[in-house]
N, C-alpha and C positions, 0 to 999 in steps of 0.2 A: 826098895826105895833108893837105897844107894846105886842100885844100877843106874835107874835114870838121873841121878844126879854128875854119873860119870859119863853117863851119853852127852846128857846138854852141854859140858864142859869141855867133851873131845870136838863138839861140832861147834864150839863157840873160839875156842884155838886155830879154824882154822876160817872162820866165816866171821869173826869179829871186826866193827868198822875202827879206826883210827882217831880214835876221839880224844883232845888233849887232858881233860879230866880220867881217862882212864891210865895214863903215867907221873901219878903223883900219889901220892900219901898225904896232903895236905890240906884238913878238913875242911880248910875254909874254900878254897875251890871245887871240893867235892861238894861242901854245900852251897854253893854259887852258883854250880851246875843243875842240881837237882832243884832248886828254887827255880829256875829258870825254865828248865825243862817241862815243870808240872802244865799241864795243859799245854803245852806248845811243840810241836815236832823238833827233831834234833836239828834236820837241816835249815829249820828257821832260827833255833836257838844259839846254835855256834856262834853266830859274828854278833851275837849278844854277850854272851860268855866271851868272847876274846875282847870285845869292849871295855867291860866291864872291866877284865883282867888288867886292861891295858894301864884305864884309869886309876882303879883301886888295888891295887897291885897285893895287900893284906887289908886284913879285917879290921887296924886302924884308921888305913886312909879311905875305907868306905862308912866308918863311924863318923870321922872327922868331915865328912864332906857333907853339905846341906841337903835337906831334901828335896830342892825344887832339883837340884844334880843327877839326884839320881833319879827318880821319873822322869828325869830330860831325856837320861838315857834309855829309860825303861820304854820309853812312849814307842807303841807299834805291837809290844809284845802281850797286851790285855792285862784282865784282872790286874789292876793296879795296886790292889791292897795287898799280894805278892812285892810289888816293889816297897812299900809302904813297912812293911815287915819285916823286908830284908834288911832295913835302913835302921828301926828301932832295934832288932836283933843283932846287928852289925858294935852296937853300941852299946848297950848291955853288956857283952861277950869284952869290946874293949874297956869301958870303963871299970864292971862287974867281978871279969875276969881275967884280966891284964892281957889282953887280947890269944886266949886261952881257949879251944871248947872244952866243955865235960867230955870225960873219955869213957862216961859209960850210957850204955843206952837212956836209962832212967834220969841222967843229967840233961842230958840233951834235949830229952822232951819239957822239960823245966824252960826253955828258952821260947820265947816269942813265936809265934809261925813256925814251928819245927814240931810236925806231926811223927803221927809210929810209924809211915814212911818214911820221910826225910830223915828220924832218927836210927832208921834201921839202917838205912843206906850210911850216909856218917858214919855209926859205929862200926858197920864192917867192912866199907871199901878204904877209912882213915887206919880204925883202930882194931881190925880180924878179928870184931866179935862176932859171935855167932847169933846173928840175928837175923831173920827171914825179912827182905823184902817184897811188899807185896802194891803193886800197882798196875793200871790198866792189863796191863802185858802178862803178868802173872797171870792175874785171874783168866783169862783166855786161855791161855795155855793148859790151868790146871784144869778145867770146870771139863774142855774138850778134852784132855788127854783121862780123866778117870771117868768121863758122860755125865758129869752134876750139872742139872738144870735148877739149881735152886739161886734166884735172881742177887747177880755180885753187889748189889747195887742194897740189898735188902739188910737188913739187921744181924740174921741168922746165918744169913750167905758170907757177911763179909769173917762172921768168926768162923764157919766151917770152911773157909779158903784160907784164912789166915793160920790156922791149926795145921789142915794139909801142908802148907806151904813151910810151917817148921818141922814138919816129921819128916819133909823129904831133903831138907836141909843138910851140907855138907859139914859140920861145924869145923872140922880142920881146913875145908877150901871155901868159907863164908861169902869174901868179896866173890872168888870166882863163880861159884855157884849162882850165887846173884846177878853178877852180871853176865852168866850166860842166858838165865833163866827171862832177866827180862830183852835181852839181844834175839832171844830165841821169838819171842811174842814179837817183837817189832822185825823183822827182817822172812822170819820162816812160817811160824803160826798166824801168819794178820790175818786182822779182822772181816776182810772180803779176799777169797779165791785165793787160800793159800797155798801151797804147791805142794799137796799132800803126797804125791806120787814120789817124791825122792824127798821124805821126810824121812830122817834117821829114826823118830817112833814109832810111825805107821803101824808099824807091827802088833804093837801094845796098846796104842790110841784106843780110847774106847769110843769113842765119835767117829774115827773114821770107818770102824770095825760094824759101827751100827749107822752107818748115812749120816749122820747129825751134827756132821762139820758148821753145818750153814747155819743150823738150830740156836748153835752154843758158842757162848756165853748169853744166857737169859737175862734181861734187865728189865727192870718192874716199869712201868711207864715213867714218863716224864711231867714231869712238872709243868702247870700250864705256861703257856708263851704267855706276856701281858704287852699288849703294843702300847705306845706310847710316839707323842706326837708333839713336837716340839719346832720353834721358830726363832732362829737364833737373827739379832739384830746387828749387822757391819755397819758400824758407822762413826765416821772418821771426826776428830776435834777442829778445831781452828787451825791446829798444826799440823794437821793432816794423821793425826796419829790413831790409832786402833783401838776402841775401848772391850777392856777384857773383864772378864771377873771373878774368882776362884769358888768352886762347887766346895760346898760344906759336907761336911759328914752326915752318913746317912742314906747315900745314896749310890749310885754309878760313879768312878770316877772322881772321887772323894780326892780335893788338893789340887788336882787339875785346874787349866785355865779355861774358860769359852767365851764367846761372844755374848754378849748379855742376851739370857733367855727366857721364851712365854713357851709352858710346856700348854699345851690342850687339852681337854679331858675325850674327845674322839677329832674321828678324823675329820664331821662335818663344822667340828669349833675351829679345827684348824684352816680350814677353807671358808669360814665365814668371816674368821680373822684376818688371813690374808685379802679379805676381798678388800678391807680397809685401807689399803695400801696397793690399789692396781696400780697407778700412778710411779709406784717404785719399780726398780732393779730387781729380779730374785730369781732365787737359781733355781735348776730341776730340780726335783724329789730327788733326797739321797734318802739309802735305805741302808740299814745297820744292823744287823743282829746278833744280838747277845746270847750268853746260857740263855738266861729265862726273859728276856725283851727283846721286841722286835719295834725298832725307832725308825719313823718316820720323818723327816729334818727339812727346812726350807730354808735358806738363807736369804734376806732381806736387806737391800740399802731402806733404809727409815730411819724416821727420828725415833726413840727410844724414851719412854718415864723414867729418867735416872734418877729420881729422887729417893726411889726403896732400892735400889741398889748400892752396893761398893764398888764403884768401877775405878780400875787401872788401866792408863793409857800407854799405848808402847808403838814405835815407829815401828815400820815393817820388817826393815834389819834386826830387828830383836826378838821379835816374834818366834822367831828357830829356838833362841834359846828358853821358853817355854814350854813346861810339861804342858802338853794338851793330850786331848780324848783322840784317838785315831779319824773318827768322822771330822773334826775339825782340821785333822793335818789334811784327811783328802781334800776339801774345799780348798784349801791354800794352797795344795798342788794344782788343782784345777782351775782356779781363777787369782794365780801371782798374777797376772800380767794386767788385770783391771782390778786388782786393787793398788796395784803401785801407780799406774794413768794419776 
């Protein structure tokens, strides 16, 4: 076990990318990064993370700052209750903890949004504890390098990879270990057509040893997709301003701003709805898809029943400065120039 612990770490010294979180010891950027990262590739996440940095520079001034601030910032990068989390945890930590994390694993996980990932990662890339990190990249790595097809995604799987994953563990080189092991999954081991031919484990790999590179990592099926079919109404006041209105808890996109909206229960309510309004302006089908929804969108010049709604009106110069839903930023990229006419 120690072998390959000293393999992943010789090939990660010399194949490592340059990433500003991996030269600091400062837990609140190592967990600024790792919050940031989850679902999101690195090279989309960086100039988020340097954002971020730029703004919040410590874990006070990302407490102190409001939340429409930061899902300002956040907006582009998804799952938004990730920014939502990072904001209440931001502030806990300051108020809670004089702007302090727990330096031990089991503290850590005490905090908002800081799962046995995020806390395994914190405790040993901040503070050299010995703790296994285990996400996407791990489990690939490990499931093909010993031939376990039992699904990472499953109950049983995720403890018998999380167990491997601390037996093979360096406890004197923690961070490093770690961050070769998951550098190793995203650069060498990935997920389609990885270049098993000048892989420094090949040798050992039990997947490549038995064909089953393609096979592994097993993942139990997926969750059903639910579509959903929504028609969001543009429609300007007397002053020509924008009426918006903020999504409640509960849903997508919780805190967000949008255009005041009629969601549809299928796609033929949506198009019997739309026929009400041929007479209007509306734009092409945009299409959206989420983990588990797949959104179908129309945007609409119409008048609107504001009487059950809370709408807030905003010029079009201010509009940037709202958290919105990514489908909404696309519209406003795609037709700035007739809604400001």
């Amino acid at each position: 076990m120690s072998a390959l612990s000293q393999d992943l770490i010789k090939w990660y010294e010399i194949h490592q990318r340059n990433l500003p979180w991996r030269h600091t010891k400062d837990p609140y950027q190592i967990w600024l990064s790792e919050v940031i990262l989850q679902q999101t590739r690195v090279d989309q996440g960086l100039p988020y993370f340097n954002k971020f940095v730029h703004a919040f520079p410590n874990i006070h001034a990302l407490a102190n700052a409001s939340q429409q601030e930061v899902l300002s910032l956040w907006q582009g990068l998804g799952y938004y209750s990730r920014g939502r989390n990072l904001h209440a945890t931001a502030q806990i930590i300051s108020q809670n903890y004089d702007g302090r994390f727990p330096e031990s694993y089991q503290g850590l996980l005490q905090l908002k949004g800081i799962g046995p990932y995020t806390a395994a990662a914190i405790a040993s890339f901040a503070f050299d504890l010995p703790h296994a990190v285990v996400d996407g990249n791990v489990y690939r790595v490990l499931s093909r390098y010993f031939g376990i097809d039992l699904a990472i995604n499953s109950t049983s799987g995720k403890k018998t990879f999380e167990k491997i994953a601390e037996e093979i563990l360096d406890p004197k080189q923690a961070a490093q270990h770690n961050q070769a092991m998951m550098e190793f999954g995203a650069l060498q081991c990935k997920p389609v057509s990885p270049n098993c031919e000048v892989c420094p484990l090949q040798l050992s790999c039990v997947a490549f040893s038995e064909g089953k590179v393609q096979q592994l990592p097993v993942k139990e099926k997926k969750v059903k997709v639910r579509p959903r079919f929504f028609v969001y109404h543009v429609v300007p006041n007397q002053q020509g301003y924008l009426a918006f209105e903020k999504r409640g808890a509960g849903d997508i996109w919780e805190g967000l701003y949008q255009f005041p909206l009629v969601e549809l229960s299928s796609e033929e309510a949506q198009v019997a709805y739309l026929a009400h309004f041929d007479a209007a302006w509306r734009s092409a089908p945009f299409k959206h898809i989420l983990t588990h929804q797949n959104i179908k969108a129309f945007f609409i010049r119409a008048p609107f029943a504001a009487e059950k709604k809370e709408l807030e009106h905003y010029p079009f110069e201010e509009i940037s400065s709202l958290p919105l839903p990514r489908l909404i930023d696309k519209f406003l990229e795609q037709h700035r120039e007739d809604l400001t006419k």
